[in-house]
Structure formats: structure tokens, C-alpha cells
N, C-alpha and C positions, 0 to 999 in steps of 0.2 A: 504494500500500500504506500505510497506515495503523497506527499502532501503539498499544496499551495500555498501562497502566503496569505491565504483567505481564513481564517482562524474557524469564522463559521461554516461554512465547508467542510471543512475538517474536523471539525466537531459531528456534523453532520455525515460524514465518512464513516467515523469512531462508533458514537454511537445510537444510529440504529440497526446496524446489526444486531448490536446486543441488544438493545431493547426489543430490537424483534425474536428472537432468541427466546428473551425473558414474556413474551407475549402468548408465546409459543408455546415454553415450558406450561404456564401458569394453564392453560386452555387444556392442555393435554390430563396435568390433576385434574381441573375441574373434571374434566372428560372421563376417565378414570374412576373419583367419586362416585357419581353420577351413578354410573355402569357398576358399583360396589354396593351402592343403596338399590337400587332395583333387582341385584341379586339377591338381597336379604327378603326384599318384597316378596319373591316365589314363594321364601321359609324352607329352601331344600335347603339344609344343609351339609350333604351331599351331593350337591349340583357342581359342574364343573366351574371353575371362576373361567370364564374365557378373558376376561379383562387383565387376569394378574399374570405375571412373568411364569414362563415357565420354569422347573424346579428339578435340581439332580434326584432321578428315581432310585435313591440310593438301595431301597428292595430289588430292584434288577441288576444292580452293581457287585452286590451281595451274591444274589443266583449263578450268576457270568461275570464272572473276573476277564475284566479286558487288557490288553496291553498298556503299558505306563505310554501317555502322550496322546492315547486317543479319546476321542471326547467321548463324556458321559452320556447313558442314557436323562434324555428328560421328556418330563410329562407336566400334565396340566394341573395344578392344585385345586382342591376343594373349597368351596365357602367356607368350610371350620378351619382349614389350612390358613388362610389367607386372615379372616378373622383375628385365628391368635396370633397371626403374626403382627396382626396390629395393634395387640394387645401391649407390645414389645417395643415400640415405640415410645420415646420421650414425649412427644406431643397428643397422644393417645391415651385411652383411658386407662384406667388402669387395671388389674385381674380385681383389685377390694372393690371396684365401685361395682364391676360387674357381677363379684360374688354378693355384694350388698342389696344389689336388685333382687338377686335369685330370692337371697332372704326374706326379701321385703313382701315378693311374691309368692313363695311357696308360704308363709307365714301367713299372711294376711296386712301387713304394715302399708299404709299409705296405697291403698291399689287401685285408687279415683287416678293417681298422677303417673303410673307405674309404667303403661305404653308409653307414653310421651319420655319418660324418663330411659325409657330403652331406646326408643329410637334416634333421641340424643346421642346414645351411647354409639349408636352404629353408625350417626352423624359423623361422631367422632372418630369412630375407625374408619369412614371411606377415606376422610383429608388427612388421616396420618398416614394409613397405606398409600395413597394415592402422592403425597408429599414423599414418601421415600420412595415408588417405585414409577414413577411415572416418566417413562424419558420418549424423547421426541421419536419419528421416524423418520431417517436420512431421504 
């Protein structure tokens, strides 16, 4: 890249690529999200996530040992896969608030606000998964 002696120009060079980039990123979470909350919508929790990365099938790595250097078997993860892997996340809810719902719910405690308070929760897990795995497509 090459610059002028036009300072706005070149700022202008600099950056909107990134900002397009950061535009880009941001739309693909949202995107991602979105497609993490409507998988919870079905309630398969064994449904495949097609949204989420796929994942080393370390059960088949296990069965057939491959040679050192050749790539792993991978497959698709599951809604509960993908789930607790959001669980795992800094910005993500945490495993107490999740097991405090359960309680709150198999108990009887507060259960007028209990939907609403889970589906928060799943709020929560689309934008952390979606915030750690969401990357562009070249």
C-alpha cells in the first residue's frame, strides 16, 4: 500500500478495510446467534448444530489410529455440545446460574419469570459462542 500526501486519503486507504472487516466480523456473530437461538427453538437437543464449527471426532481417532501428520477425523456437534461449550466462556453464563434455574424449576421457586429467565440464558450462550467462534468466509 502506498500513500499520498493527502493524509485523508490515506486514512481513508487505512481504514476501511478494517472497518469493513470489523463490519463483517460483527454480522457474521450476529449471524451465528441468531442460527444458535433458533436451534434451541426446535428443543432437540440432539439436533445437529449446523451453525457451529466442526469438531475433532476424537471416538473415531480412538477406533482408527491414523498416521502422525494426517488430518483428523471431524464431524458436526450437537446443540448440548455446542451449548456447554458456551457455558465455558468468560462472557457466558455460567454452569450456577444454569444449575440455579434447574432448581428454581424442578423446585417450584419463582416459575411466573422462569422461561424468560432461561431464554436469557440461551441469549446469553448464542453471543458468547457466536463471539468466540464466529469467523468470516474468505
Amino acid at each position: 500500500m502506498s500513500y499520498s500526501t493527502d493524509p485523508v486519503a490515506d486514512a481513508a486507504a487505512y481504514y476501511e478495510p478494517r472497518d469493513d472487516y470489523a463490519e463483517r466480523q460483527a454480522q457474521a456473530e450476529h449471524d451465528m446467534a441468531q442460527a444458535f437461538q433458533a436451534a434451541c427453538q426446535r428443543r432437540d437437543a440432539n439436533a445437529l448444530a449446523s451453525f457451529a464449527p466442526m469438531t475433532t471426532d476424537w471416538d473415531a481417532v480412538q477406533r482408527q489410529p491414523h498416521a502422525f501428520g494426517t488430518p483428523t477425523p471431524k464431524r458436526r456437534q450437537t446443540l448440548t455440545e455446542v451449548m456447554e461449550e458456551a457455558l465455558e466462556y468468560r462472557k457466558g453464563p455460567s454452569k450456577t446460574e444454569l444449575m440455579q434455574l434447574l432448581l428454581n424449576v424442578a423446585y417450584g421457586a419463582d416459575l411466573a419469570d422462569a422461561p424468560a429467565q432461561a431464554r436469557y440464558l440461551i441469549q446469553r450462550m448464542a453471543h458468547s459462542f457466536a463471539g468466540q467462534n464466529a469467523e468470516l468466509e474468505d
